[in-house]
N, C-alpha and C positions, 0 to 999 in steps of 0.2 A: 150397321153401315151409317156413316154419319151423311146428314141430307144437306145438300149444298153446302158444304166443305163448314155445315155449324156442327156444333156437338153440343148432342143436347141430353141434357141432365135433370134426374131426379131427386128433389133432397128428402132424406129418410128422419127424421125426425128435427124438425128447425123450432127447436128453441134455442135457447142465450147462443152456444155456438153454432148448433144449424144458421139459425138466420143470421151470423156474420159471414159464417162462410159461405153462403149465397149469396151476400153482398159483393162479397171477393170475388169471386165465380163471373158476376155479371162485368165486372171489370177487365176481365179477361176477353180481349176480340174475339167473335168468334164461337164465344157460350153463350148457352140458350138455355135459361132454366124454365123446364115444359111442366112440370109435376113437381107435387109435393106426398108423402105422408105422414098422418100422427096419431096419435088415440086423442089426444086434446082438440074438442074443434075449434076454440077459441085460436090455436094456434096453429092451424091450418086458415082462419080468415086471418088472422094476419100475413100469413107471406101472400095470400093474394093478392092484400090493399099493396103488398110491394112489388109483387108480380103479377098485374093483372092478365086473367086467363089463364090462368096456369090448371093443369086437373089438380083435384085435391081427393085423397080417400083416408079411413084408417088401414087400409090393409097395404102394407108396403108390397107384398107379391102382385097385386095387381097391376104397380108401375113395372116390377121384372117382365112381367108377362107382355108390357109394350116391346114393339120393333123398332118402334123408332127413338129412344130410350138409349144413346150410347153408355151413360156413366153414370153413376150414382155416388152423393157422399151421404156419409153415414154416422150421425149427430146423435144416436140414440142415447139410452141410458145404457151401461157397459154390459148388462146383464144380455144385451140382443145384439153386441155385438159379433162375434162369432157369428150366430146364426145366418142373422142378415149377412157377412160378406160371406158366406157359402154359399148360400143361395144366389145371391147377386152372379157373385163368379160361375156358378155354374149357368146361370141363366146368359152366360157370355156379355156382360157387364163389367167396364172398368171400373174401378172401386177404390173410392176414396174412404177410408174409416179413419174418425178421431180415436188420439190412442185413452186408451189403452187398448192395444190391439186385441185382444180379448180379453173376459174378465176371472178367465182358471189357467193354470199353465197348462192342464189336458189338452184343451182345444188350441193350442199355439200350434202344435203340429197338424192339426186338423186343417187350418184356415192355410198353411204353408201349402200343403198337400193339393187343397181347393184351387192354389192361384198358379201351381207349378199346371196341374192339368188343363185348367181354363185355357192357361198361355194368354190371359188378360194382363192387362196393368192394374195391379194392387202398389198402393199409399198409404201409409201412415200418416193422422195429421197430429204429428211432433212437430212445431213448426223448425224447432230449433235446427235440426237437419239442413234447414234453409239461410242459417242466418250467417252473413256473412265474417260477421266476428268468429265465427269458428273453423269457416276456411281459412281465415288468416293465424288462428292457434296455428293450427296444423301444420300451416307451411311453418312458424316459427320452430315447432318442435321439431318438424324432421331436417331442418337448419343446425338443428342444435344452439340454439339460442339462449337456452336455460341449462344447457347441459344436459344431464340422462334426469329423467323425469321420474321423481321417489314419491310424491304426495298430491294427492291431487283436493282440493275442498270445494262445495258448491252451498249454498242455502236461499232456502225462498222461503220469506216471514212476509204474510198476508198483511194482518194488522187493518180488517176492515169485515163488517159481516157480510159485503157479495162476495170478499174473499174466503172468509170460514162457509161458505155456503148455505147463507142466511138468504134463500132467493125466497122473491114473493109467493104467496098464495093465493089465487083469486079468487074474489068476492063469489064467481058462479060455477067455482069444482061441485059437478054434481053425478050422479050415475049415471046419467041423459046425456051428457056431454063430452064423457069419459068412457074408454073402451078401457074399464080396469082389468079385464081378463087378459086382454093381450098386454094390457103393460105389463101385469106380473110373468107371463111366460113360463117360463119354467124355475122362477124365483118360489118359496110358500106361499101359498092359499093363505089370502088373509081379507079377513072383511074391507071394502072400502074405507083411504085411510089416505085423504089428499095431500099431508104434508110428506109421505113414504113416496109420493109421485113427484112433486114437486121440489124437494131436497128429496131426492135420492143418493145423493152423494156420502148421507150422513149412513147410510145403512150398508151392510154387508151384501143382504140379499139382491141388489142391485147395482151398488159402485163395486169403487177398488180401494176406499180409502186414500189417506195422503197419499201412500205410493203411486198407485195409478191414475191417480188425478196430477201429481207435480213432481213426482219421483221418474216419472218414467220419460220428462222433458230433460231433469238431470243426466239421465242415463242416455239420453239422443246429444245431448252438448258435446259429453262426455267423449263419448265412442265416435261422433264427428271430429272430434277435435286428434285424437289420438290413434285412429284406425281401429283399436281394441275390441274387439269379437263380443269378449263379456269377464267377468269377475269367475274366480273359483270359488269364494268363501262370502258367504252374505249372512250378515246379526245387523238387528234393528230393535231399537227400544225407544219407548216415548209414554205419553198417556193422553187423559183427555184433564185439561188444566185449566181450561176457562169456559168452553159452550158446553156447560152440561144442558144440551137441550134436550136430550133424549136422543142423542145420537149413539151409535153404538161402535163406533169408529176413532182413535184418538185425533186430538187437535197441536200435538208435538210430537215431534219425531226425529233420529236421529237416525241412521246407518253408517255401518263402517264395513266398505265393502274389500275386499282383496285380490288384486289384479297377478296372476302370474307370471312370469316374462314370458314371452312368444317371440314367434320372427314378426309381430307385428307391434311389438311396445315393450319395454323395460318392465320389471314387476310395480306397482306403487299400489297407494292405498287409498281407496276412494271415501272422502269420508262428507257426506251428505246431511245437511238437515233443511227443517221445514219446522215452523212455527203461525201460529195464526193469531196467536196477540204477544206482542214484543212493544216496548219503549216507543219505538217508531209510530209514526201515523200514516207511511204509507208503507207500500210494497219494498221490501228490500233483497233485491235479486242479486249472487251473483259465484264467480268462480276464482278461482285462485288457485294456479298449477304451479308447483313447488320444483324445482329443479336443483341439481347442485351445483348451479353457476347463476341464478336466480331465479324471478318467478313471473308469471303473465295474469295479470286479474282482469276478467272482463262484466260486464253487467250488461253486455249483446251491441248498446250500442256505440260501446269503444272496446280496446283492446290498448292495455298499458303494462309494455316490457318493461323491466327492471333487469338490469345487469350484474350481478356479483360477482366477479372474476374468483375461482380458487385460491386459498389461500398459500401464499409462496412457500412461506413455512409453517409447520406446525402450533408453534413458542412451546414454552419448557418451564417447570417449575424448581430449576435447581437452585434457586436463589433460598429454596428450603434447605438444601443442602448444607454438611458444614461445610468451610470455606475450599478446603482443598478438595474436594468429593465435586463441588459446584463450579470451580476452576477445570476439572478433567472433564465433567461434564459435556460444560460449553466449547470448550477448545474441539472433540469428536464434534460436538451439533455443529459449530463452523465450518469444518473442514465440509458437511455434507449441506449445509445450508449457508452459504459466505453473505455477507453483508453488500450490498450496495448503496451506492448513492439515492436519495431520492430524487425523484422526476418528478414533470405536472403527471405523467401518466399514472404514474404508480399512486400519487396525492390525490386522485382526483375524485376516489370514491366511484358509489355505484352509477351507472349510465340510462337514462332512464328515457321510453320510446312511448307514446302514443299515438294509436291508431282512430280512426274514426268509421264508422260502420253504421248501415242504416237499420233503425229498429224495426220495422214494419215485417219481421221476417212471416209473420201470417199470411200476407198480402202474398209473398213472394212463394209461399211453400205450397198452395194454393194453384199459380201461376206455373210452377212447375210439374207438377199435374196434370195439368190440361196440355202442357207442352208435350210432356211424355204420352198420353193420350192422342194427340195431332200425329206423332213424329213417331210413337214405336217403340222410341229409345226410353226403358224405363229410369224413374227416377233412381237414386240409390238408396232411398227408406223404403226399401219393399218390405215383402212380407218378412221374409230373413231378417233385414236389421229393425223391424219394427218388432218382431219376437225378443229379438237379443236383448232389445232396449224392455220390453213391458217384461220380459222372465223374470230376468231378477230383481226389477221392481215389486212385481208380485211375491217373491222370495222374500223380500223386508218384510209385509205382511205376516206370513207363515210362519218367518221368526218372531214377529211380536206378539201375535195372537198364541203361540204355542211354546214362546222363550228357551227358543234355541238355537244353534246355528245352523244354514242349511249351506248346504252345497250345488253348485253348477258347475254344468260339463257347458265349456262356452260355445264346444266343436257341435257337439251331439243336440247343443238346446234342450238337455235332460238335467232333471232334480231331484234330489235324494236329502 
């Protein structure tokens, strides 16, 4: 029950993105963030020098166990994800989780299951779900704007080490200060070992690798933009090319995924990548939907149509022909394709549209949350499209770790 019409929230693990998205949270009219937990204490006195008074524990069950606790987001490292939104949901907790919504395809159906019974509001934080350049795809594509839509391409090149997941280590990681039993969880047993805590990204036993760190935002653009359920055919291949730091995860990556036709989207082919050191010196994000009348490229915060009208005719290569053979030719191609005059229209080339859109879609995906939270009315990243979106990200993994192709049922949310 939320207490004088506030809603107040616990964040479950606030480092780099917990403590943005408490920033975001307190922005929001109306939030109240009461609690914090973590296994790091260094990073429990922090969100309190931001939220003074807040309780602070390592044991995140003991904020479920509060009553006055309406919602919880959920920052962990992916290995606790799952767990945490189970527990949450069944402790009758709205639940915000960063995606990857889990970090095995096993448990996607688990944590569905958890949010259908609860009858909570479950979030994925993709923010891209939120971002406005992808409602305005959508409406272009079901316009028919580009035509029927055959290819679709996306890539996100870091080109920075807090982007390869160079995060710091602090001078006082000690056992004392460290609840390494609960970080590791149900990951191996392994001696104290603070850069596996603090980059966990780079390891198995914990992340998702590129896919579920930045594959599974492509895969929310994606399926925002187009309605599309999910892919039937996922291959993935990359290596690791530049941080051999002892990570065990690649740092390039490529997918080429395969969309069916449905009654919700034409068949095309998704084809994704990710790199972490390129030419560039910063972040180079973006999409590019291929059409057979032309193509929409965005980078979140524009959106720029292009127009290529179908081609009138064919042309013809009879001028190979001998002379009489290339005369009979073209006389047939006329009759079925006749000549016209040129126009400005016809001279004028492609037509080309720019949108403008705000980037902030964190801020805003964050904000819709707590809206759905107040009002009832769930977002539409729930549990469902937040699975659709992390499965067959998780599936690019499976192919590159095991170099093969895998398959998805987009209906079933089943892998084979």
């Amino acid at each position: 029950m939320m207490l004088n019409d506030k809603i107040r929230i616990a964040i479950i693990g606030p480092g780099g993105m917990g403590q943005g998205d408490a920033h975001d949270a307190s922005l929001v009219p109306g939030v109240e963030i009461v609690a914090a937990a973590d296994i790091y204490d260094s990073r429990l006195e922090r969100i309190k020098e931001s939220f003074p008074g807040i309780a602070a524990t390592r044991d995140y069950r003991e904020l479920l166990a509060r009553t006055d606790i309406d919602a919880v987001i959920i920052a962990t490292p992916d290995h606790w994800h799952a767990r945490i939104s189970i527990d949450a949901l069944n402790a009758g907790k709205d639940v915000y989780c960063e995606k990857p919504m889990v970090q095995k395809i096993e448990q996607g159906q688990q944590v569905i299951a958890a949010w259908k019974k609860s009858g909570r509001i479950f979030q994925m934080g993709s923010q891209y779900a939120s971002a406005h350049a992808f409602q305005k795809i959508r409406k272009l594509l079901a316009e028919g704007a580009i035509g029927e839509l055959n290819s679709v391409q996306a890539w996100l090149d870091r080109n920075t080490a807090m982007g390869a997941w160079q995060y710091s280590i602090p001078p006082d990681a000690s056992p004392q200060n460290i609840d390494w039993d609960r970080f590791l969880g149900d990951a191996p047993k392994r001696p104290f070992e603070p850069i596996r805590l603090f980059r966990w990204r780079n390891y198995r036993d914990y992340g998702t690798a590129v896919a579920g760190d930045l594959y599974v935002h492509l895969f929310t653009g994606l399926h925002t933009a187009t309605g599309a359920l999910g892919p039937r055919q996922v291959f993935s291949t990359g290596g690791l090319r530049y941080w051999d730091d002892g990570r065990d995860v690649p740092d390039t990556q490529v997918g080429i995924i395969d969309y069916d036709r449905s009654d919700h989207h034409p068949k095309f082919q998704f084809m994704l990548k990710v790199n972490f050191k390129s030419s560039k010196e910063n972040e180079d994000f973006g999409y590019r939907f291929i059409g057979s009348e032309g193509t929409i490229t965005t980078d979140v915060g524009s959106v720029t149509l292009n127009r290529v009208p179908r081609e009138k005719e064919p042309g013809h290569t009879a001028d190979t022909f001998d002379k009489k053979n290339e005369e009979a030719y073209i006389r047939e191609y006329r009759k079925k394709y006749p000549e016209f005059p040129p126009t400005a229209a016809s001279l004028g080339g492609p037509s080309e549209q720019k949108f403008y859109s705000p980037r902030d879609a964190h801020r805003v995906h964050v904000a819709n949350f707590f809206e759905a939270v107040r009002t009832r009315k769930p977002f539409f990243e729930d549990a469902e499209f937040g699975f659709r979106a992390t499965g067959p990200a998780l599936l690019c993994n499976t192919s590159y770790f095991e170099n093969r192709i895998c398959r998805w049922d987009p209906v079933t949310m089943t892998a084979s």
